[in-house]
C-alpha positions as a printed NumPy array, in Angstrom:
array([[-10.128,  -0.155, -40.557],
       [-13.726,   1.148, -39.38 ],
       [-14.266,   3.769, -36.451],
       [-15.115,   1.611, -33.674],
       [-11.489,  -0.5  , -34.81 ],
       [ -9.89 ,   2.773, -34.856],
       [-11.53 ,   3.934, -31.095],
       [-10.639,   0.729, -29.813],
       [ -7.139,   0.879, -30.748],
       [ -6.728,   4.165, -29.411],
       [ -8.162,   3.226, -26.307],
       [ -5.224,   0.487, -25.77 ],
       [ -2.972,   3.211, -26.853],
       [ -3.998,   5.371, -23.983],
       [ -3.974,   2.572, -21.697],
       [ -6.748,   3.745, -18.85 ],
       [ -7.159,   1.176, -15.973],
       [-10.96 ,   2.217, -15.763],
       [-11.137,   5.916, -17.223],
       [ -9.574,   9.077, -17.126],
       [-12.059,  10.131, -14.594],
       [-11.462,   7.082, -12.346],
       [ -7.719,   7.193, -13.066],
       [ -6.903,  10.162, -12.318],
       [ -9.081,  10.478,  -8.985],
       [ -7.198,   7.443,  -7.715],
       [ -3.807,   8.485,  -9.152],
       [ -3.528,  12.193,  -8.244],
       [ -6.223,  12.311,  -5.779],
       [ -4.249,   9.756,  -3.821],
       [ -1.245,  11.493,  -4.054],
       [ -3.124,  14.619,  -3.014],
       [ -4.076,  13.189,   0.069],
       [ -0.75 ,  12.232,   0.615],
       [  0.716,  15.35 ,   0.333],
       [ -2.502,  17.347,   2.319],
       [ -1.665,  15.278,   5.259],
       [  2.352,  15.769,   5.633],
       [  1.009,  19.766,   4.505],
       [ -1.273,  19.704,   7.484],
       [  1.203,  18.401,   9.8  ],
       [  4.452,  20.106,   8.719],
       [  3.273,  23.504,   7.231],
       [ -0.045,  23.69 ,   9.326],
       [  1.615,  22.36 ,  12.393],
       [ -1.605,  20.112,  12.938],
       [ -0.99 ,  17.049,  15.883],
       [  0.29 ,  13.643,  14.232],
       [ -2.059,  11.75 ,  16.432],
       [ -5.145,  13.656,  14.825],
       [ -3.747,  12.898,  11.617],
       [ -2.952,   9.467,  12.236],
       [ -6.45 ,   9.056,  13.436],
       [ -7.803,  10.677,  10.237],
       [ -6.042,   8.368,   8.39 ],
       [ -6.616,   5.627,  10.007],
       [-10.383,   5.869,   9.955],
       [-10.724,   7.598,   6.805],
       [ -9.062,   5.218,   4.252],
       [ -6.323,   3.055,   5.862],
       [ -8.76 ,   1.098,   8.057],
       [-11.193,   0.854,   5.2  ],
       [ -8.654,  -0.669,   2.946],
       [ -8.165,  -3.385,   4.907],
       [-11.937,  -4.322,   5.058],
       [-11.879,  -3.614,   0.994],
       [ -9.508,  -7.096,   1.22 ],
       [-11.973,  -8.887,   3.418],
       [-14.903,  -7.61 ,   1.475],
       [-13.502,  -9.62 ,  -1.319],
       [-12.109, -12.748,   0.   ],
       [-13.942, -13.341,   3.417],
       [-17.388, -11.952,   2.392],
       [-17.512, -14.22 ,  -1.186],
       [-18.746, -17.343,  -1.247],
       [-17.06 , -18.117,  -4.194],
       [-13.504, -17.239,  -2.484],
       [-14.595, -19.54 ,   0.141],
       [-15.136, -22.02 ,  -2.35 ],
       [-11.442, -21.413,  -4.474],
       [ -9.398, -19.909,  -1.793],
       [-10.75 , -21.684,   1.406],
       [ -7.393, -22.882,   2.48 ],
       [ -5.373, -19.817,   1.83 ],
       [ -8.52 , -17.973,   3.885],
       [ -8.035, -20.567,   6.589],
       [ -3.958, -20.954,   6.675],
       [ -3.316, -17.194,   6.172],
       [ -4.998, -16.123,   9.653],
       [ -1.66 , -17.724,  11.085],
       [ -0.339, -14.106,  10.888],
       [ -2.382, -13.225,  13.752],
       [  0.103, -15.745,  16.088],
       [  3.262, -13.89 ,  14.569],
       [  3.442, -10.818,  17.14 ],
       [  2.315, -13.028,  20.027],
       [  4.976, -15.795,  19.439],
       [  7.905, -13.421,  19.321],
       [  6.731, -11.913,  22.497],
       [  6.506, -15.879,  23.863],
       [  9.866, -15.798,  22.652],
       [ 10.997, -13.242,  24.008],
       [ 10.102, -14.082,  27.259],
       [ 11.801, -17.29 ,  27.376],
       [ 15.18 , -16.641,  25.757],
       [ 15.013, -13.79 ,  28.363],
       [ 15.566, -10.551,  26.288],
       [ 13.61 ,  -8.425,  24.488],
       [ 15.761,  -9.074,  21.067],
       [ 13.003, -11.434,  19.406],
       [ 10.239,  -9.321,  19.75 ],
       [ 12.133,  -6.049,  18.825],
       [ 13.285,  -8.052,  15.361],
       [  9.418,  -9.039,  14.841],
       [  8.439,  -5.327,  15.788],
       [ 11.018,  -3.666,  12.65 ],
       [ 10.201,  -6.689,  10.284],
       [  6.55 ,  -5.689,  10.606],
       [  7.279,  -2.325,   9.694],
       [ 10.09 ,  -3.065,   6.982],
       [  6.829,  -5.625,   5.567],
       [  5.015,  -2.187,   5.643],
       [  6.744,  -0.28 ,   3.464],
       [  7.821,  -3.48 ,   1.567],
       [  3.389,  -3.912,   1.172],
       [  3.368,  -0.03 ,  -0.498],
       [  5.698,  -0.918,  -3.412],
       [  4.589,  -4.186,  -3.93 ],
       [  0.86 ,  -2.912,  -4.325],
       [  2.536,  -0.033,  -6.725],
       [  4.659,  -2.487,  -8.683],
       [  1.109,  -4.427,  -8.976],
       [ -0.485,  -1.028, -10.299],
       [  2.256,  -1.011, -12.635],
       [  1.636,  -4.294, -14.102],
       [ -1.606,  -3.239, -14.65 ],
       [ -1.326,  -0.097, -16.661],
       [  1.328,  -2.168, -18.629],
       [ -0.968,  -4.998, -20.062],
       [ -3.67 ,  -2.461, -20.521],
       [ -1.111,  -0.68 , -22.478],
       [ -0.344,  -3.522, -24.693],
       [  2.978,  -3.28 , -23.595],
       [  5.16 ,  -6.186, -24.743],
       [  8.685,  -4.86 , -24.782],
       [ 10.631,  -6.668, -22.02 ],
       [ 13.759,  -3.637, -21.724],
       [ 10.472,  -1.118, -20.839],
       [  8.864,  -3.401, -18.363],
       [ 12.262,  -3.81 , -17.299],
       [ 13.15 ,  -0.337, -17.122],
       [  9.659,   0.469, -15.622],
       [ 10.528,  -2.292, -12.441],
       [ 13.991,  -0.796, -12.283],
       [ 12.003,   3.293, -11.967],
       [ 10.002,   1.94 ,  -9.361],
       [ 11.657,  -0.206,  -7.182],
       [ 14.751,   2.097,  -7.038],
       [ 12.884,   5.25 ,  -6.939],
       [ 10.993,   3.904,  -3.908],
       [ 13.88 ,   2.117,  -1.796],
       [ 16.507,   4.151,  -2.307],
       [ 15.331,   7.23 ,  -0.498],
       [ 13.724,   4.834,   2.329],
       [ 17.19 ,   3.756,   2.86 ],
       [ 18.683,   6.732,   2.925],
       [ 16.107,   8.139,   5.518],
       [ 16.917,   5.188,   7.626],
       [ 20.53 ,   5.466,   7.733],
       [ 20.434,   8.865,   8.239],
       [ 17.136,  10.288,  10.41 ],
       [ 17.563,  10.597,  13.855],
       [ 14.296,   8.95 ,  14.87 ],
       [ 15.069,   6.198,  12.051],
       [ 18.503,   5.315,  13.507],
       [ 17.303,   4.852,  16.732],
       [ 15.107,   2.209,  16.123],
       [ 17.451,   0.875,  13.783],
       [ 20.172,   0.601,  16.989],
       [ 22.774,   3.254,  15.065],
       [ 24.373,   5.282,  17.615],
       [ 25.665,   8.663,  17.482],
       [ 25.131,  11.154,  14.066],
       [ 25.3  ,   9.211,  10.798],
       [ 28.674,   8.916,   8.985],
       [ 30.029,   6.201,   6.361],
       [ 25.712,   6.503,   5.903],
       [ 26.021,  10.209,   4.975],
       [ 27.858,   8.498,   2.058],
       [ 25.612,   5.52 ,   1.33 ],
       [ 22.624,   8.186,   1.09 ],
       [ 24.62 ,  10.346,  -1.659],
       [ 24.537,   6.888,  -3.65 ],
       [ 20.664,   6.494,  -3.357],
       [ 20.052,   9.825,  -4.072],
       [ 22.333,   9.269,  -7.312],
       [ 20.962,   5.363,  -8.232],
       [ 17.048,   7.345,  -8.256],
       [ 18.571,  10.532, -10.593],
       [ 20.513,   7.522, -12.575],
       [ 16.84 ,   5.616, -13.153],
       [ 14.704,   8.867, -13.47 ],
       [ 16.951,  10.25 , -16.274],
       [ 17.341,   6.722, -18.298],
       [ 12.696,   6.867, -17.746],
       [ 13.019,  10.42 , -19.283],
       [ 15.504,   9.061, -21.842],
       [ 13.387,   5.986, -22.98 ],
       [  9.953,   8.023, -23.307],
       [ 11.448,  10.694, -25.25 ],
       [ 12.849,   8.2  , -28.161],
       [  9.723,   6.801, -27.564],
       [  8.216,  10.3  , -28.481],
       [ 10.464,  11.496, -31.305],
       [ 10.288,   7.846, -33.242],
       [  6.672,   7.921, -33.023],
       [  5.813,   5.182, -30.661],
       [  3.911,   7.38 , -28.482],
       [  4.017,   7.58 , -24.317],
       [  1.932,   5.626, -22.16 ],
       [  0.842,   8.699, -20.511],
       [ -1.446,   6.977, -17.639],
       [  1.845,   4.919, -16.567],
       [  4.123,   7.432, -16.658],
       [  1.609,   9.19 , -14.863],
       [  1.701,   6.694, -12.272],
       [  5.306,   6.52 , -11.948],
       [  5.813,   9.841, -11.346],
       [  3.558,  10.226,  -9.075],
       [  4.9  ,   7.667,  -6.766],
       [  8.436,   7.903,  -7.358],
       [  7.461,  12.078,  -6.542],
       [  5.514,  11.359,  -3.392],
       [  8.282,   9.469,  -2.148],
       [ 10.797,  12.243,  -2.984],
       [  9.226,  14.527,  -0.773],
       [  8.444,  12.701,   2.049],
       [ 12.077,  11.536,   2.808],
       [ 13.292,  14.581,   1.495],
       [ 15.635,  15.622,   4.62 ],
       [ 14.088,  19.631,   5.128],
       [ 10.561,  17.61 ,   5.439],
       [ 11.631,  14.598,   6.704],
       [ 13.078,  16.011,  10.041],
       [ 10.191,  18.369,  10.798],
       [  7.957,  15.582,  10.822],
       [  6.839,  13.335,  13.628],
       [  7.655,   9.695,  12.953],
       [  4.378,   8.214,  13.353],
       [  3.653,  10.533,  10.364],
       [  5.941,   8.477,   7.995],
       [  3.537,   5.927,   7.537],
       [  0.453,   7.798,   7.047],
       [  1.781,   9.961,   4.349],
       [  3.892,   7.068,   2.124],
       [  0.248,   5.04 ,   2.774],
       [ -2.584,   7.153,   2.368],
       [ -1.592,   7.11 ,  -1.912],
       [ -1.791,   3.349,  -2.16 ],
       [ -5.671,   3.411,  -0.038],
       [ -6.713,   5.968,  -2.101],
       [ -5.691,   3.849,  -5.476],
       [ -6.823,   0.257,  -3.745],
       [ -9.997,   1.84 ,  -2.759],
       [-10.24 ,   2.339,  -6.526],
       [ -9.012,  -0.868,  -7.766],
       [-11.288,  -2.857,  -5.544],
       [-14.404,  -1.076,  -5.861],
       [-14.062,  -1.325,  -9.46 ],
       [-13.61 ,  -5.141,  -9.565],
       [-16.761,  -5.572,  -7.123],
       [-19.162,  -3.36 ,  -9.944],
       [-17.64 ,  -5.777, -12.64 ],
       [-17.895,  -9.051, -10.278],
       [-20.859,  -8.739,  -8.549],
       [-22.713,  -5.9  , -10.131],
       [-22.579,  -6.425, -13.913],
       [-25.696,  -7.317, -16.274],
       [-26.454, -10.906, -15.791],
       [-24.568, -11.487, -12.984],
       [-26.514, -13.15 ,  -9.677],
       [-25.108, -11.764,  -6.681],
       [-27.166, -14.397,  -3.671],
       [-24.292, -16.908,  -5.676],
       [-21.346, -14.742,  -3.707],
       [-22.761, -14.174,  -0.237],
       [-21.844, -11.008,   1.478],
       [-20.188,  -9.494,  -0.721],
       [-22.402,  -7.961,  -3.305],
       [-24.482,  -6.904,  -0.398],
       [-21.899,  -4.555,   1.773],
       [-20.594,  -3.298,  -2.165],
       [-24.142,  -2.397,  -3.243],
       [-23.533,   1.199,  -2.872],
       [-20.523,   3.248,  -1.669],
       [-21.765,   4.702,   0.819],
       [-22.398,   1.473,   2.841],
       [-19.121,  -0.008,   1.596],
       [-17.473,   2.918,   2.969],
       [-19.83 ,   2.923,   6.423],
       [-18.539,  -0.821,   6.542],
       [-15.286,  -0.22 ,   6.33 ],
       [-15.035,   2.478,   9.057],
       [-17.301,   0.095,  11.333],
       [-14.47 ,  -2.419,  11.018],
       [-12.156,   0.124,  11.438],
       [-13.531,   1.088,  14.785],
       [-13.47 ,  -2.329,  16.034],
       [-10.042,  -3.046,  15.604],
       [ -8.577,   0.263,  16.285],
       [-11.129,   1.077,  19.051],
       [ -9.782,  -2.419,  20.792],
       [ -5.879,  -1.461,  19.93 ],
       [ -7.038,   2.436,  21.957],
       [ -8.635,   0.536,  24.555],
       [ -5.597,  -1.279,  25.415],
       [ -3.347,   2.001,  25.234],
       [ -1.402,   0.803,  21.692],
       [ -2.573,   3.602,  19.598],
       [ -1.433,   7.076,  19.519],
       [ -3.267,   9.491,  22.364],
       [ -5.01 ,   6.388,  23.604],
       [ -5.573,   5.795,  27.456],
       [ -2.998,   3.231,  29.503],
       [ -4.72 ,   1.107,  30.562],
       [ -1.93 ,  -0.553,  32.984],
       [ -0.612,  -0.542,  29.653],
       [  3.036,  -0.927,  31.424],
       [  2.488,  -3.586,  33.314],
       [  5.411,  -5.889,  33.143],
       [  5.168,  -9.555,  31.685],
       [  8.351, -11.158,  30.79 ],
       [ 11.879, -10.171,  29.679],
       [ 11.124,  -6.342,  30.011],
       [  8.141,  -6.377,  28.179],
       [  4.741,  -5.455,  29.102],
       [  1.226,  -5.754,  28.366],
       [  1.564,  -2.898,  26.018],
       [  4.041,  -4.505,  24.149],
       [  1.996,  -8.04 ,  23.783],
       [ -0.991,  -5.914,  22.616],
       [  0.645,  -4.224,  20.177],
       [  2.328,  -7.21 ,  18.465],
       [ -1.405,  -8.534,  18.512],
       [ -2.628,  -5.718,  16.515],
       [ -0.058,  -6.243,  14.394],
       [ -1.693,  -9.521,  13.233],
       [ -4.467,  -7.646,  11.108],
       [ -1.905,  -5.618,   9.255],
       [  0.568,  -8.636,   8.618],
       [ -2.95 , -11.208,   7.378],
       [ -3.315,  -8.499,   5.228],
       [ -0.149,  -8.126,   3.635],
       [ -0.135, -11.814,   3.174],
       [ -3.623, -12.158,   1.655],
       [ -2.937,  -9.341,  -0.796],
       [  0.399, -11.207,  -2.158],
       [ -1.948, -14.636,  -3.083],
       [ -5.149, -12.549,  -4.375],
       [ -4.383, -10.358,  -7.095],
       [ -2.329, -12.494,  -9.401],
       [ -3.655, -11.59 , -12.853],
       [ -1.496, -13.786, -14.618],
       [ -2.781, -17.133, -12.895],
       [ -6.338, -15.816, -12.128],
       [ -8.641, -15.694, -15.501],
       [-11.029, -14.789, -13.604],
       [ -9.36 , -11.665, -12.082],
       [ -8.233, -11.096, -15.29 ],
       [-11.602, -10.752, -16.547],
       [-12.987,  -8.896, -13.446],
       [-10.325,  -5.996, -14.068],
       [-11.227,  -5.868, -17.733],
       [ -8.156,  -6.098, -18.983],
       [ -8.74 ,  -8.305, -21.955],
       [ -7.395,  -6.24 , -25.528],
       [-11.144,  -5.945, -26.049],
       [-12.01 ,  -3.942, -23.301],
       [ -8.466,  -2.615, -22.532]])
C-alpha cells in the first residue's frame, strides 16, 4: 500500500466530519457556549432575558435562516422539494388553530396541550439533530457494526431523555406547567431510575471503547467526542444544584445554543461544497450562493431575519422584557391576544422542526450525500 492509500485510510480511521479544526470549533465551541451562558446566568447572576436575547440573536435566530438559506433560497430545492416547501408552511396554522379551538370548546385545555407539545417538539428537535450528527461521524467512520451503532443510539437517546424527564417530574417550575401539584414523590423515585438507566449506558460506552482499545480496533475519537459532549452538557444543565438556581426561560437557551453552534457548522460547510466548489455555477441555485458568499453576510442575514421575527413577537409583548402591548386583552375561553400571538410565533419554530426532519436524509439524498463529503474517498 502507497502513502496517499495509507493517509487516506487513516483519515477514515479518524473519522473528521470536515477537520479537526472545524470539528472541534463546532463540537466544543458549541458546548462552550452552552456552558458560558448557564455560567453567566447562574454563577455571574446575569438577567435571563439578556441572555435569552443574546441567544436568540446571536445563533438561535440565525439557525433558523441557515434552514431557509438552503431550501427557500435554492432554486434547485424549489425545483426537488417544491411541495414539501409549499405543504410544510402548514405549521404556521398549528398555534392559531388550537387557540380557534380553544375558543370554541370553551376552555383553555387545547391550546395549553399545543403550547407543551411545542416545547416537548423542542427538546425532541435537539436530539434528533444530535442523533443526525451521530450518524454522521458514524459513516465517516466507516462504521459498520450494527451492536455499536446500536449502542451509540442507546448513549444518546438515554443520556439525553432521561435527565429531561427527571427534571420534569421533579423541578418546581417544570411541574407546574406539567399540572403536578404539591412537591414531587413516587417522581423522586422515577428520577433515581433515569439517573441509573444514563450511568447503566455511559458505563456499557466506556466498556465497548475500551475492548475496542485493548483488541486493537482503535476509538472513534471525534464520535466519542461528540457523545460526551452532549450526553455532558445535558448532565449539567438538569443537574438539580444548577437546575433550580436557574430561571426557566434559561432551559432552552443553554440545552440549544450546542446544536446552533454545530448546525451553523454543518450548513455552512455544505453551502462551500454546494454552491462554492470549483466548477460549480452558482446563478443555477438562485439566492442561495449569493447570501453564503461570505460569512459575514450569511451571518448579517441571519440576524436581519432574526430581527424580523423576533422584533414582531417583542412588538406584540410575547418575548421576554418586551412591551404589552394590550397584550392581555381577552379573546375567547380565557385567552388573550398574548396568547394567540404567541402560538403564532410558534409557527416559525415548529416549520422548522418539520423542514429539518425531510432535508437532511443522507441515506435517500445522493446528492446530500455528496455535498457533506462523506463518500470513503473523501471521508
Amino acid at each position: 500500500m502507497d502513502s496517499v492509500a495509507l493517509g487516506m485510510s487513516a483519515r477514515r480511521r479518524v473519522g473528521w466530519l470536515v477537520s479537526p479544526g472545524h470539528d472541534l470549533g463546532c463540537t466544543l465551541g458549541g458546548v462552550a457556549a452552552s456552558l458560558a451562558l448557564v455560567a453567566l446566568h447562574v454563577g455571574a447572576g446575569v438577567s435571563s432575558v439578556l441572555l435569552w436575547w443574546l441567544w436568540v440573536l446571536a445563533l438561535d435566530g440565525p439557525h433558523v435562516f441557515a434552514t431557509l438559506s438552503r431550501t427557500y433560497l435554492d432554486a434547485r430545492e424549489w425545483r426537488t422539494r417544491g411541495r414539501l416547501l409549499w405543504s410544510s408552511l402548514g405549521w404556521f396554522l398549528a398555534g392559531p388553530l388550537a387557540f380557534v379551538l380553544s375558543g370554541v370548546v370553551g376552555n383553555r385545555g387545547p391550546f395549553v396541550v399545543f403550547l407543551s407539545l411545542a416545547a416537548l417538539w423542542a427538546y425532541w428537535h435537539v436530539v434528533r439533530q444530535h442523533s443526525g450528527i451521530l450518524a454522521l461521524y458514524q459513516r465517516k467512520g466507516g462504521e459498520t457494526d450494527a451492536r455499536e451503532r446500536r449502542l451509540d443510539s442507546v448513549t444518546l437517546y438515554v443520556g439525553l431523555l432521561a435527565p429531561f424527564v427527571a427534571f420534569l417530574l421533579t423541578h418546581a417550575g417544570a411541574r407546574r406547567r406539567l399540572g403536578l401539584a404539591g412537591p414531587p414523590t413516587w417522581e423522586v423515585g422515577v428520577a433515581w431510575g433515569c439517573l441509573g438507566a444514563v450511568l447503566a449506558v455511559v458505563l456499557a460506552q466506556g466498556g465497548w471503547q475500551g475492548w475496542r482499545w485493548r483488541t486493537g480496533r482503535g476509538v472513534h475519537g471525534p464520535k466519542v467526542l461528540m457523545l460526551a459532549a452532549a450526553l455532558g452538557l445535558t448532565a449539567v444543565v438538569f443537574w438539580p444544584p444548577i437546575s433550580a438556581r436557574m430561571d426557566f426561560v434559561m432551559f432552552a437557551v443553554a440545552v440549544t445554543a450546542f446544536h446552533n453552534v454545530q448546525y451553523h457548522g454543518i450548513v455552512w460547510f455544505y453551502h462551500r461544497n454546494r454552491y462554492h466548489a470549483p466548477g460549480v455555477e452558482p446563478a443555477t441555485y438562485g439566492l442561495a450562493p449569493r447570501v453564503s458568499q461570505r460569512f459575514v453576510l450569511y451571518a448579517a442575514c441571519g440576524v436581519a431575519f432574526t430581527l424580523v421575527y423576533r422584533g414582531l413577537g417583542c412588538g406584540l409583548g410575547v418575548h421576554p422584557g418586551c412591551g404589552e402591548f394590550d397584550a392581555h386583552l381577552p379573546l375567547v375561553a380565557g385567552l388573550t391576544l398574548r396568547d394567540f400571538m404567541e402560538g403564532a410565533i410558534w409557527g416559525v419554530a415548529l416549520h422548522h422542526y418539520y423542514l429539518d426532519q425531510h432535508i437532511w436524509r443522507v441515506r435517500r439524498d445522493e446528492g446530500l450525500s455528496r455535498d457533506l463529503k462523506l463518500g470513503t474517498e473523501t471521508a
